[in-house]
Biopython code that builds the backbone (N, CA, C, O; Angstrom):
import numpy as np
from Bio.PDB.StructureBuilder import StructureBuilder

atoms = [
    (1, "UNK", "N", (0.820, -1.190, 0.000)),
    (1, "UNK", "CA", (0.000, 0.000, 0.000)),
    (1, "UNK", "C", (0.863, 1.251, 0.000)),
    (1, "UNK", "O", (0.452, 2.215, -0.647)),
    (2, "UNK", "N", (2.023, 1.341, 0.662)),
    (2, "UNK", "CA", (2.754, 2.253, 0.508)),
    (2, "UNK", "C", (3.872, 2.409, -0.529)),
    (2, "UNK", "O", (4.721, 3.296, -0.621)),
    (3, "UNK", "N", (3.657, 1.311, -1.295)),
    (3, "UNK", "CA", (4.344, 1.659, -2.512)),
    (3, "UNK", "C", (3.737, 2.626, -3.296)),
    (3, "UNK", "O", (4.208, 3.673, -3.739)),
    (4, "UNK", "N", (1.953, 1.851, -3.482)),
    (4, "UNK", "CA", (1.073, 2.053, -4.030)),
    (4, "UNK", "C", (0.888, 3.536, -3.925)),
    (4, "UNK", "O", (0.590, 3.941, -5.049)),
    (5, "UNK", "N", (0.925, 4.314, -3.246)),
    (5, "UNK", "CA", (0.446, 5.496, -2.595)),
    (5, "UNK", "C", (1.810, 6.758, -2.304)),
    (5, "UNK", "O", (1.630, 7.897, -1.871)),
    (6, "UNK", "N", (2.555, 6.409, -2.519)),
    (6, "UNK", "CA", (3.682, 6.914, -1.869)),
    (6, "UNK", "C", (5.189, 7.364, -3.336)),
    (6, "UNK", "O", (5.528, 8.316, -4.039)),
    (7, "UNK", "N", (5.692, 5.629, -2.999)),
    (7, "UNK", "CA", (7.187, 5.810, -4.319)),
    (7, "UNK", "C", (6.631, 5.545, -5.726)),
    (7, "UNK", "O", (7.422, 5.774, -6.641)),
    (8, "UNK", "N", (5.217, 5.032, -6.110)),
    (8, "UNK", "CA", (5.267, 5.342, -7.562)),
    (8, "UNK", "C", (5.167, 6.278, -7.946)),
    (8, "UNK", "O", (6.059, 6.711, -8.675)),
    (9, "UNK", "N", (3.530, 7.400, -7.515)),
    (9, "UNK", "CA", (3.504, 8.765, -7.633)),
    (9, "UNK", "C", (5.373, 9.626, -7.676)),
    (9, "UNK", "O", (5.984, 10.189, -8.584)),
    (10, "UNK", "N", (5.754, 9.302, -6.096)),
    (10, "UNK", "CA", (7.063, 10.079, -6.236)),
    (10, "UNK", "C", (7.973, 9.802, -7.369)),
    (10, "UNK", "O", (8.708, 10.710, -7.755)),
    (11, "UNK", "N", (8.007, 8.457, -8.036)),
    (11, "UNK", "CA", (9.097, 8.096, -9.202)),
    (11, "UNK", "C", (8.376, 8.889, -10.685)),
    (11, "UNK", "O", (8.984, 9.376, -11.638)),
    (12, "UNK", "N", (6.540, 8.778, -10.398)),
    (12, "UNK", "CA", (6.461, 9.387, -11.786)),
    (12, "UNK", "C", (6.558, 10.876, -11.817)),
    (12, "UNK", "O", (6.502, 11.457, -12.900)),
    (13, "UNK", "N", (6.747, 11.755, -10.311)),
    (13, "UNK", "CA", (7.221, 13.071, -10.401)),
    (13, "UNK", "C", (8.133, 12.980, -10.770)),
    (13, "UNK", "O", (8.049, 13.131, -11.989)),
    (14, "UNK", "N", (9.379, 12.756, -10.398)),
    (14, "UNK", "CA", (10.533, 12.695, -10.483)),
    (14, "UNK", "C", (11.188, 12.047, -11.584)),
    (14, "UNK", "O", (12.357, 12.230, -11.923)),
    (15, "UNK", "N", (10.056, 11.004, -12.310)),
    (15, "UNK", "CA", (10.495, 10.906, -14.126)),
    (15, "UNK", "C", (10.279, 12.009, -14.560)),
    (15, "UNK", "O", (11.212, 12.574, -15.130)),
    (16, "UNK", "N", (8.566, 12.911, -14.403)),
    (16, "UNK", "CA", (8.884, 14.316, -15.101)),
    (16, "UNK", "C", (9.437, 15.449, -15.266)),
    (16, "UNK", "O", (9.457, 16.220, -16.226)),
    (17, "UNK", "N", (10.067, 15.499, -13.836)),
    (17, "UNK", "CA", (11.426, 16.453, -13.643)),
    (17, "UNK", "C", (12.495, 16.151, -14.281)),
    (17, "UNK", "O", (13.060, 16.875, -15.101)),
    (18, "UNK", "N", (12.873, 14.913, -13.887)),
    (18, "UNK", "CA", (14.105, 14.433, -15.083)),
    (18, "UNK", "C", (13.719, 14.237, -16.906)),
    (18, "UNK", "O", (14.561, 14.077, -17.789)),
    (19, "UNK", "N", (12.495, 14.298, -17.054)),
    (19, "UNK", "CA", (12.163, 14.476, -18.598)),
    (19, "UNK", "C", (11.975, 12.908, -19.173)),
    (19, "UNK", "O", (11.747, 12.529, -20.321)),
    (20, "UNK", "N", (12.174, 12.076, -17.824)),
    (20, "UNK", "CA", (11.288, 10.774, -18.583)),
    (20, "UNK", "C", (13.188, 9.949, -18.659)),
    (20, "UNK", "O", (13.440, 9.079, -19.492)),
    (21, "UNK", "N", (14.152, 10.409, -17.748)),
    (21, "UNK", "CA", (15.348, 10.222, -17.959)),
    (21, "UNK", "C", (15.618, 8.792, -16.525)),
    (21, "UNK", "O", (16.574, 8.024, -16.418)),
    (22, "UNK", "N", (14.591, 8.885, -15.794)),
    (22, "UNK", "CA", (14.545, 7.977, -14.681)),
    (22, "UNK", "C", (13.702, 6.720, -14.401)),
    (22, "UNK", "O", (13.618, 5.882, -13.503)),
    (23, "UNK", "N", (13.200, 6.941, -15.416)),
    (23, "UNK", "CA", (11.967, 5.915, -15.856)),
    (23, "UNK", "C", (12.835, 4.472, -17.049)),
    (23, "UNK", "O", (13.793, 4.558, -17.818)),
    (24, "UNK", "N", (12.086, 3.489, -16.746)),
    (24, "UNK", "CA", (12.309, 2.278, -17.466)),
    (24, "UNK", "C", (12.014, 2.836, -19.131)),
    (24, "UNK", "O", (11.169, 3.664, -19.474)),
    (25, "UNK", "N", (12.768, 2.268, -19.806)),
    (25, "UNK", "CA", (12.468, 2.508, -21.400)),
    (25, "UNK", "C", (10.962, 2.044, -22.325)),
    (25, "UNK", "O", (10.623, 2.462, -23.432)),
    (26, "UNK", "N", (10.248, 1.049, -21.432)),
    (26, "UNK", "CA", (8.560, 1.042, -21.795)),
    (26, "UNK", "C", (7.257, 1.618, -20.953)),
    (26, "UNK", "O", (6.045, 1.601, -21.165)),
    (27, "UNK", "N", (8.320, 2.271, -19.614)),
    (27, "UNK", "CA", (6.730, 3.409, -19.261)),
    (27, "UNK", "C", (7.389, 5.032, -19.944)),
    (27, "UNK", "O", (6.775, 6.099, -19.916)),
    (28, "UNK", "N", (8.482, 4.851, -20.398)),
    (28, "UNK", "CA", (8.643, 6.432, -21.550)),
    (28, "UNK", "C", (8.270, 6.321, -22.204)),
    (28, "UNK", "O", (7.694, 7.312, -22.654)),
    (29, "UNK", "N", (8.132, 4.446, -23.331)),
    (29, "UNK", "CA", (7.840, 4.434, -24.641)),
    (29, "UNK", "C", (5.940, 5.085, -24.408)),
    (29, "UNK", "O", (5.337, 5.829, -25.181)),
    (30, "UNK", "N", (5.485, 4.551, -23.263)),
    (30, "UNK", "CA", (3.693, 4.569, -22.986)),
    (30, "UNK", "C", (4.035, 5.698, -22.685)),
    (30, "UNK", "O", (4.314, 6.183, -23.781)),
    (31, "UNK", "N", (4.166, 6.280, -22.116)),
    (31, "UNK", "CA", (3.842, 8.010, -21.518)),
    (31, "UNK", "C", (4.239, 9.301, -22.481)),
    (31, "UNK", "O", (3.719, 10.406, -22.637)),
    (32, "UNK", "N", (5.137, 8.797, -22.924)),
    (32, "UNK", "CA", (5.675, 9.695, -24.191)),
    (32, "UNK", "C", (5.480, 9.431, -25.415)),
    (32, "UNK", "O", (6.016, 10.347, -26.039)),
    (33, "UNK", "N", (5.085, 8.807, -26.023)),
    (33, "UNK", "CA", (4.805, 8.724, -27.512)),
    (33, "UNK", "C", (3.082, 8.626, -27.687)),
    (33, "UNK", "O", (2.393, 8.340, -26.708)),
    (34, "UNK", "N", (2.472, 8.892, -29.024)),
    (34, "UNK", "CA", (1.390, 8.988, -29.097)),
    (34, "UNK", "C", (0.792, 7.619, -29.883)),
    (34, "UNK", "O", (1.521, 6.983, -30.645)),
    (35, "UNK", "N", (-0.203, 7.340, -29.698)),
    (35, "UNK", "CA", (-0.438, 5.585, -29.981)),
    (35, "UNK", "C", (-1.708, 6.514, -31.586)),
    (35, "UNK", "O", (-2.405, 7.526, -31.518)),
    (36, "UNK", "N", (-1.482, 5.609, -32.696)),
    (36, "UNK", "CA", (-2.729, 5.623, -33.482)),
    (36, "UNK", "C", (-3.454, 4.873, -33.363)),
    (36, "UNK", "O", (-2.967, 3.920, -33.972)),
    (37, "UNK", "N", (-4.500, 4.535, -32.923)),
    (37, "UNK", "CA", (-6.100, 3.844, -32.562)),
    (37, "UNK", "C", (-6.134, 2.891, -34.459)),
    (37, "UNK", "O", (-5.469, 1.901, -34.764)),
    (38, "UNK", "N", (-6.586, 3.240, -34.869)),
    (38, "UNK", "CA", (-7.127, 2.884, -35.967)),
    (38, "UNK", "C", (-6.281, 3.413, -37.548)),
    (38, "UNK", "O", (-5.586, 4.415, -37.716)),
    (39, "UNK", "N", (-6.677, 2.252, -38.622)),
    (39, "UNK", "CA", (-6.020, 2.695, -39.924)),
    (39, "UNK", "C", (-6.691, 3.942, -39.975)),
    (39, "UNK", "O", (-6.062, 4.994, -39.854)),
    (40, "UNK", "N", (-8.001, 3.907, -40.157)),
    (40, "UNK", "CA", (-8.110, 5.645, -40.666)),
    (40, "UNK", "C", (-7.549, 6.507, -40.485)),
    (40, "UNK", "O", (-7.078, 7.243, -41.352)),
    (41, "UNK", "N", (-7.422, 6.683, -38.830)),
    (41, "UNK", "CA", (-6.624, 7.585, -38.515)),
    (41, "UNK", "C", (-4.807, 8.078, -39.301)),
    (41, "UNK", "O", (-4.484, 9.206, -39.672)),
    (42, "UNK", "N", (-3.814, 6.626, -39.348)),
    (42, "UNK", "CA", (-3.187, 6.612, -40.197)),
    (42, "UNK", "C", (-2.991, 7.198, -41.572)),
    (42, "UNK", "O", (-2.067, 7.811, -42.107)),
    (43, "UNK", "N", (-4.356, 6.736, -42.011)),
    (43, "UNK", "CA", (-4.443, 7.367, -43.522)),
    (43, "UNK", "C", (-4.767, 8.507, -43.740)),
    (43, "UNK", "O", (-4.506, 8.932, -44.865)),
    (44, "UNK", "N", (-5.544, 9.553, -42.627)),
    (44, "UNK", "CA", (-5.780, 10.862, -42.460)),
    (44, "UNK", "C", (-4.351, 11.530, -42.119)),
    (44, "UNK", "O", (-3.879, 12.550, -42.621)),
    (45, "UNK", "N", (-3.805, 10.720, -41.171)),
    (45, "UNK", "CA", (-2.819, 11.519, -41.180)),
    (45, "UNK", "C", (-1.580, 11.666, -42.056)),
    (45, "UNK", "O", (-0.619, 12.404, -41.845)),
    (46, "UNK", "N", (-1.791, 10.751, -43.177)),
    (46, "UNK", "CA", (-1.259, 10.285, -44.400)),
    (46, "UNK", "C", (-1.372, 11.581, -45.360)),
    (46, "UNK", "O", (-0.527, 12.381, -45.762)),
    (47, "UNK", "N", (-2.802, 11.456, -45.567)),
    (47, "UNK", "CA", (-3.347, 12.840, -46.387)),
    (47, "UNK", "C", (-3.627, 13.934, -46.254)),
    (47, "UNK", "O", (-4.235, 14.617, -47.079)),
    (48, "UNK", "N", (-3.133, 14.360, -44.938)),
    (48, "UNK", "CA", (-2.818, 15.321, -44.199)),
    (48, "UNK", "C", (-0.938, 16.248, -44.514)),
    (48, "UNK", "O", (-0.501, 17.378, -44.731)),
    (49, "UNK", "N", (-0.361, 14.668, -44.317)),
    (49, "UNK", "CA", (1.238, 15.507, -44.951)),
    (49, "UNK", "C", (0.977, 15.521, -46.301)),
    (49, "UNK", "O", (1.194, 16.617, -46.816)),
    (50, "UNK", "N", (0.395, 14.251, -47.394)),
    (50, "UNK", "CA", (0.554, 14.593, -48.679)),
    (50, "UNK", "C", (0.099, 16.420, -49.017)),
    (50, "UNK", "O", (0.784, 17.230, -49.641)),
    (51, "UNK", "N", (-1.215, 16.643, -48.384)),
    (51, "UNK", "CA", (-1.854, 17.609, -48.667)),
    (51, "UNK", "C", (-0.945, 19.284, -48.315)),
    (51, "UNK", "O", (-0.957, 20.288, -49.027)),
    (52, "UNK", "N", (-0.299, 19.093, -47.114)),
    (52, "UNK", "CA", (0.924, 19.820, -46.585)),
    (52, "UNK", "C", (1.800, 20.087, -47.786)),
    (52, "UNK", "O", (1.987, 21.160, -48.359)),
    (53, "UNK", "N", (2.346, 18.779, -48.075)),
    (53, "UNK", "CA", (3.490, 18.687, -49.188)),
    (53, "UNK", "C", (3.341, 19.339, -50.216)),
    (53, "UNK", "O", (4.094, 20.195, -50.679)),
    (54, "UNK", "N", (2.274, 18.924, -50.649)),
    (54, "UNK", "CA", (1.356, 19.984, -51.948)),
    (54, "UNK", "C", (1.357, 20.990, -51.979)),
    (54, "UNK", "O", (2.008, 21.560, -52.854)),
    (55, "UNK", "N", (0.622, 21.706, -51.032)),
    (55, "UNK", "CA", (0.614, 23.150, -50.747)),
    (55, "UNK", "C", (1.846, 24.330, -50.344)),
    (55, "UNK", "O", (1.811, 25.557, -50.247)),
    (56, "UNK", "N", (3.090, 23.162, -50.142)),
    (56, "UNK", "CA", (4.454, 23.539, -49.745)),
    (56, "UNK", "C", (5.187, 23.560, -51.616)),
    (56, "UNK", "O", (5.923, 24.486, -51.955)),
    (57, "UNK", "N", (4.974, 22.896, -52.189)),
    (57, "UNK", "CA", (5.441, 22.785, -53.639)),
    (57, "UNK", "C", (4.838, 24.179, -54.071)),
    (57, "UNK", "O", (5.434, 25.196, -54.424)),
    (58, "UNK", "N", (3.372, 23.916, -53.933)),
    (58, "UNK", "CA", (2.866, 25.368, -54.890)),
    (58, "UNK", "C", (3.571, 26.639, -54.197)),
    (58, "UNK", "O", (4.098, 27.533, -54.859)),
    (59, "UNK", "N", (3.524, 26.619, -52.812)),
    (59, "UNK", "CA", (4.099, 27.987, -52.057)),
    (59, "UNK", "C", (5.691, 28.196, -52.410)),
    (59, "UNK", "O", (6.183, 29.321, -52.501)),
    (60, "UNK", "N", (6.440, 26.983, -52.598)),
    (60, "UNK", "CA", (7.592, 27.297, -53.139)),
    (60, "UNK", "C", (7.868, 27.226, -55.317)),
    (60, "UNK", "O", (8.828, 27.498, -56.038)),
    (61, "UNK", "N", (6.510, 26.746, -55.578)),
    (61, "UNK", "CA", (6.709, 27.495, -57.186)),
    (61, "UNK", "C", (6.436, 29.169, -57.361)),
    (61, "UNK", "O", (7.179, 29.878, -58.039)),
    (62, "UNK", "N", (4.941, 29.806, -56.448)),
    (62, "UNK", "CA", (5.139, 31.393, -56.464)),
    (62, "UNK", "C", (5.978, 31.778, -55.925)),
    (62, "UNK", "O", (6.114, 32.989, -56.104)),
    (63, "UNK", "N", (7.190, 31.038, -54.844)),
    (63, "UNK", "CA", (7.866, 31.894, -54.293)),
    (63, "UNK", "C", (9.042, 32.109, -55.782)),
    (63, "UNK", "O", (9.692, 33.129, -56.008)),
    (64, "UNK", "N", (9.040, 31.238, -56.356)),
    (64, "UNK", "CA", (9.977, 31.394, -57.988)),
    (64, "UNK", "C", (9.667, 32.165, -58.715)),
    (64, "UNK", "O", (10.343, 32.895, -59.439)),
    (65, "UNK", "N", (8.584, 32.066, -58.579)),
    (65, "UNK", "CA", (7.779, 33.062, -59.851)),
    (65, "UNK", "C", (8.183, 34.362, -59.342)),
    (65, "UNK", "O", (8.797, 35.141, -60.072)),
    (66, "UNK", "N", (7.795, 34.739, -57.785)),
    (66, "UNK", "CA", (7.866, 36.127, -57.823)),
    (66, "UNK", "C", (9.079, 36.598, -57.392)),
    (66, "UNK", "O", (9.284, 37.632, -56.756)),
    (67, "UNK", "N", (10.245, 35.399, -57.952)),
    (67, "UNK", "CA", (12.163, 35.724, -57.832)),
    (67, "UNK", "C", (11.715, 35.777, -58.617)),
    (67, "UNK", "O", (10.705, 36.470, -58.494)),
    (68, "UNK", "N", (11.929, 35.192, -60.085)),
    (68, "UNK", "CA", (12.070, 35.590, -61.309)),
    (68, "UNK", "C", (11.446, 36.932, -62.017)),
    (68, "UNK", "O", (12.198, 37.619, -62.708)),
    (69, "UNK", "N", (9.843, 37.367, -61.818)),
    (69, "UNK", "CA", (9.572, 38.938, -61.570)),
    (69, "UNK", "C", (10.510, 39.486, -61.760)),
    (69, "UNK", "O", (11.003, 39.892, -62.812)),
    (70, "UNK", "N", (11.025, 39.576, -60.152)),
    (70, "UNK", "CA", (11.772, 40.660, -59.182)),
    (70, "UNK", "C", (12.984, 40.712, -59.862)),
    (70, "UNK", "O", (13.585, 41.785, -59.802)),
    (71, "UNK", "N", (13.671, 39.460, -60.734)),
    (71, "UNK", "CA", (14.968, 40.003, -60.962)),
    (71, "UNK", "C", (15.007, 40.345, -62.168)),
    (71, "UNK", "O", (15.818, 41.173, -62.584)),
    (72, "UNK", "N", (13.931, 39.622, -63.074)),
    (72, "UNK", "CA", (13.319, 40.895, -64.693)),
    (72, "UNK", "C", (12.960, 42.099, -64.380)),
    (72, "UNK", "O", (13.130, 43.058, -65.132)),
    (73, "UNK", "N", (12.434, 42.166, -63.249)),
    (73, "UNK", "CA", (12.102, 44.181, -63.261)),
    (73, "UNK", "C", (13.604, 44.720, -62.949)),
    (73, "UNK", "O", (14.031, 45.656, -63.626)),
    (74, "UNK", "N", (14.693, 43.934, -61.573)),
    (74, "UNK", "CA", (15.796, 44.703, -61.433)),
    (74, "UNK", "C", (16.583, 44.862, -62.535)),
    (74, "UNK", "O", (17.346, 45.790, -62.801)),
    (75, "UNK", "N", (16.251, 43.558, -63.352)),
    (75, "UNK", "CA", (17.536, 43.427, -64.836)),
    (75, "UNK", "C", (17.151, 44.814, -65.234)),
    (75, "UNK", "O", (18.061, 45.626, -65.398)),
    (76, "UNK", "N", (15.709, 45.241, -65.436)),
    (76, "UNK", "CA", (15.115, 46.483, -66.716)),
    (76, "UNK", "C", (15.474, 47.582, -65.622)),
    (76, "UNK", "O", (16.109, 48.466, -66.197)),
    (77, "UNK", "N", (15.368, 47.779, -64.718)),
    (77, "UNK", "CA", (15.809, 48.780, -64.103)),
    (77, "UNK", "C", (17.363, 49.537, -64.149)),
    (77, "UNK", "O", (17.781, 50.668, -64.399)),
    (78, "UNK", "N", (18.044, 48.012, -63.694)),
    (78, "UNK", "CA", (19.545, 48.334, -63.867)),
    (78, "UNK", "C", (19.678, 49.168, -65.570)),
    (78, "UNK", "O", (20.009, 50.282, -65.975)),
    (79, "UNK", "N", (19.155, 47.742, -66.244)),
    (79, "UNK", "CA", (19.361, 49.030, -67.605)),
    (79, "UNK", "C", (18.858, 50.489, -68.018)),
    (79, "UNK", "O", (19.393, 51.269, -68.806)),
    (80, "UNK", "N", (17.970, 50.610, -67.453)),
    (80, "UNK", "CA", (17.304, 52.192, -67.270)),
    (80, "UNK", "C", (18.161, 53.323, -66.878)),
    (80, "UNK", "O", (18.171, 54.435, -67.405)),
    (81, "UNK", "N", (19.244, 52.706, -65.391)),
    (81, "UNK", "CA", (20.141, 53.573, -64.581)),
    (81, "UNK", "C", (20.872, 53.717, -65.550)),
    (81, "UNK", "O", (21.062, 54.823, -66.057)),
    (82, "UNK", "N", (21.664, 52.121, -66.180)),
    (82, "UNK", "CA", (23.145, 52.595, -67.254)),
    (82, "UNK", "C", (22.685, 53.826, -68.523)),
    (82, "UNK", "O", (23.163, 54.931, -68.784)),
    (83, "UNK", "N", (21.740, 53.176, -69.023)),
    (83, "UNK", "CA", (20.724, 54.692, -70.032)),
    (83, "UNK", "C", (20.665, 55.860, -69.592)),
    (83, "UNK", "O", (20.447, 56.730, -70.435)),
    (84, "UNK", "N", (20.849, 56.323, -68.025)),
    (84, "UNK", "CA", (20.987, 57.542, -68.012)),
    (84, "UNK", "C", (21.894, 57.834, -67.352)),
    (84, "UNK", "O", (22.297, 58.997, -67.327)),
    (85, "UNK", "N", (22.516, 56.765, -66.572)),
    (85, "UNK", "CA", (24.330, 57.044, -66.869)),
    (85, "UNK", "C", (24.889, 57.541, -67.763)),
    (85, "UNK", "O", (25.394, 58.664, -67.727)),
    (86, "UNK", "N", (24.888, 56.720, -68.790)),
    (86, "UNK", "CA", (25.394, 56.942, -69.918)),
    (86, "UNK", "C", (25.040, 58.946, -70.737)),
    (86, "UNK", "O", (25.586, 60.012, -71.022)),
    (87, "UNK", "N", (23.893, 58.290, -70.729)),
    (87, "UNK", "CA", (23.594, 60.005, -71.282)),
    (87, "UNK", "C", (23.713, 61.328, -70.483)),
    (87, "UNK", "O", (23.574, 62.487, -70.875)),
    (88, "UNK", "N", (24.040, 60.784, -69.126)),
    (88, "UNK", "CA", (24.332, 62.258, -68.070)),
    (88, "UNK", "C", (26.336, 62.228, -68.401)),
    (88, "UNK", "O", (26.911, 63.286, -68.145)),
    (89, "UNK", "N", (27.118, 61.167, -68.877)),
    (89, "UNK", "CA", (27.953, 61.392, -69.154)),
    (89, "UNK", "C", (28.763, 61.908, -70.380)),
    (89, "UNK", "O", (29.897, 62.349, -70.567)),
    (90, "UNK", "N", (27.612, 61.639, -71.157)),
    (90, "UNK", "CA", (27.727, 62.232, -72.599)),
    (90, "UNK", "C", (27.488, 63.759, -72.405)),
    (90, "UNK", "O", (28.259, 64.591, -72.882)),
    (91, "UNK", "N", (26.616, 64.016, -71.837)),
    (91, "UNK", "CA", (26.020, 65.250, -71.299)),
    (91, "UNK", "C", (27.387, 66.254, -70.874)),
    (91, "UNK", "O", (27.690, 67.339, -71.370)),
    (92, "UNK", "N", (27.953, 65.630, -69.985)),
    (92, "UNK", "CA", (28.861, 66.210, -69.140)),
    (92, "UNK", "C", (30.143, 66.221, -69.922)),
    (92, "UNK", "O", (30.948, 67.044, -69.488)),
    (93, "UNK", "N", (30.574, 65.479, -71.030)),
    (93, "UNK", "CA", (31.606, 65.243, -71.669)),
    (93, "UNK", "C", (31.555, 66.711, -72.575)),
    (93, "UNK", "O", (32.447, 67.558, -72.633)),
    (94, "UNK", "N", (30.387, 66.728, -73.175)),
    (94, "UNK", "CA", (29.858, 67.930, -73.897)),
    (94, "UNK", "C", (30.292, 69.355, -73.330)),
    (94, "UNK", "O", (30.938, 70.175, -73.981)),
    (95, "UNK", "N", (29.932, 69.497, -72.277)),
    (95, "UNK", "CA", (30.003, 70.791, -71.085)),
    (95, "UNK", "C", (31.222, 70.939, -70.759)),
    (95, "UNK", "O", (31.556, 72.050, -70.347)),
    (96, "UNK", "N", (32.132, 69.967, -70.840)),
    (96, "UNK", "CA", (33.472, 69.966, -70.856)),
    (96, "UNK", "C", (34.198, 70.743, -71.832)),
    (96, "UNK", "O", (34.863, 71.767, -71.675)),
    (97, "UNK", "N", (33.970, 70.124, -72.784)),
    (97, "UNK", "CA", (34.524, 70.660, -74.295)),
    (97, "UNK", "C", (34.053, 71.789, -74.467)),
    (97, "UNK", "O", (34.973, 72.519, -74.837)),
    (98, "UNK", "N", (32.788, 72.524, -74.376)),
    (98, "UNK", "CA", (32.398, 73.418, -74.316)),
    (98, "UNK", "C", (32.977, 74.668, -73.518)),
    (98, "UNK", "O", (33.183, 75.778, -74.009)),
    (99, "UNK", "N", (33.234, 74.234, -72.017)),
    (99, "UNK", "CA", (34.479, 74.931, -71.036)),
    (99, "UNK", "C", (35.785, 75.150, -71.735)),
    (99, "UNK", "O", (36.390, 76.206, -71.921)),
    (100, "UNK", "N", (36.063, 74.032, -72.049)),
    (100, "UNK", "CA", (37.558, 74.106, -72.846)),
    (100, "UNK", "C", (37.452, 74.890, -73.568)),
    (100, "UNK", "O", (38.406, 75.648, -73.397)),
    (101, "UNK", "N", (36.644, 75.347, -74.603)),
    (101, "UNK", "CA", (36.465, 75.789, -76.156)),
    (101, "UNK", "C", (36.094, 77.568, -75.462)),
    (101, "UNK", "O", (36.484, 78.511, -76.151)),
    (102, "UNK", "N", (35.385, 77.854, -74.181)),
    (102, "UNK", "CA", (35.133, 79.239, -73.646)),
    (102, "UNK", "C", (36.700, 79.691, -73.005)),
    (102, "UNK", "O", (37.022, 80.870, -73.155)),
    (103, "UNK", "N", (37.714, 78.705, -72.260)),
    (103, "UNK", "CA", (38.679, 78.864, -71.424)),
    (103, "UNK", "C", (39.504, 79.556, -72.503)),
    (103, "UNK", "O", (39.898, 80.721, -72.456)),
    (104, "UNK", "N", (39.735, 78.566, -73.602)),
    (104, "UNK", "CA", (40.561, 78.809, -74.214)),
    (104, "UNK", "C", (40.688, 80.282, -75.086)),
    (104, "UNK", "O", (41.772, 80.785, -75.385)),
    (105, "UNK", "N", (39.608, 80.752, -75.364)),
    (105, "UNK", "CA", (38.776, 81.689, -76.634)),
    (105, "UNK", "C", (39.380, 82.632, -75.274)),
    (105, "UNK", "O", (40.503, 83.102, -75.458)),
    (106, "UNK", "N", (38.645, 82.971, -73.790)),
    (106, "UNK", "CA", (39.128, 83.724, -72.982)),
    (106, "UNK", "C", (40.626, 83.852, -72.941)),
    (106, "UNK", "O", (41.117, 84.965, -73.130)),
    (107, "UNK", "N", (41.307, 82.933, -72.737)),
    (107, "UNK", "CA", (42.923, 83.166, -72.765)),
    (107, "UNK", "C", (43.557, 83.911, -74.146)),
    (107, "UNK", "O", (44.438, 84.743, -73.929)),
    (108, "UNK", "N", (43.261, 83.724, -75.212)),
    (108, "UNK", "CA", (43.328, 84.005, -76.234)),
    (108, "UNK", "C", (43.042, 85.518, -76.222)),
    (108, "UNK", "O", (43.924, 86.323, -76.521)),
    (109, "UNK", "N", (42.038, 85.822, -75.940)),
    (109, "UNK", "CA", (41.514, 87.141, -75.780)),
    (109, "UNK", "C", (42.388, 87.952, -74.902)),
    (109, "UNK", "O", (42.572, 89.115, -75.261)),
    (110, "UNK", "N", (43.020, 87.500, -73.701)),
    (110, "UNK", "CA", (43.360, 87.867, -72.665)),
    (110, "UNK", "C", (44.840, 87.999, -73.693)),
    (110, "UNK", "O", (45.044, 89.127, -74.142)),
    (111, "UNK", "N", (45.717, 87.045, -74.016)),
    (111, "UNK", "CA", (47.026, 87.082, -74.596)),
    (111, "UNK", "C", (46.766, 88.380, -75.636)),
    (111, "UNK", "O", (47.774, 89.070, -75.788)),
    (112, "UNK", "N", (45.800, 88.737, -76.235)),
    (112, "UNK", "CA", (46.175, 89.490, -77.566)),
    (112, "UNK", "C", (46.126, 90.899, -76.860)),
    (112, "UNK", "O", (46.362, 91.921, -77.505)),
]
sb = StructureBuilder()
sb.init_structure("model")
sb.init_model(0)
sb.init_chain("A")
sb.init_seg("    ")
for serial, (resi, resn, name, xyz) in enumerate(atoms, 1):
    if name == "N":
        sb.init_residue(resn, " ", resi, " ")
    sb.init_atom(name, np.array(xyz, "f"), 0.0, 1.0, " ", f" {name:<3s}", serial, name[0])
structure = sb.get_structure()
């Protein structure tokens, strides 16, 4: 009776403090693992991951789709910047020569 009442209760506290680390290896396998009752259940929970899996494929094909988007709009973008790179340097190459062509006409003026 005082087993009964007393050191099992205390051993199954003291398995759950230790995390099931003090206990025999078939009252962890019963206390800790979850039992399936029936095939159905099995097979629900069968078509439960297939259905997961599925919905994980499609979520990782839009997640492609909307990389591929994202790096056709950055490709057209980047080229947009070099397009007006380019033409703010043409721009500026111009304004150059133009300086040169006023500097010089001034010195000229200035020498005579």
């Amino acid at each position: 009776m005082f087993t009964a009442c007393v050191i099992i209760p205390l051993w199954i506290i003291i398995g759950f403090i230790s995390f099931g680390m003090l206990w025999p290896p078939q009252v962890r396998e019963k206390l800790l693992t979850s039992q399936m009752t029936s095939r159905t259940e099995k097979e629900s929970a069968e078509r439960t991951r297939l259905d997961q899996v599925s919905r994980l494929k499609e979520d990782v094909s839009s997640f492609q789709e909307e990389v591929r988007v994202d790096m056709e709009k950055g490709r057209d973008d980047l080229y947009i910047v070099k397009a007006v790179l380019d033409s703010t340097k043409t721009e500026i190459h111009e304004e150059m020569d133009n300086v040169k062509e006023i500097v010089t006409e001034l010195f000229e003026l200035l020498s005579s």
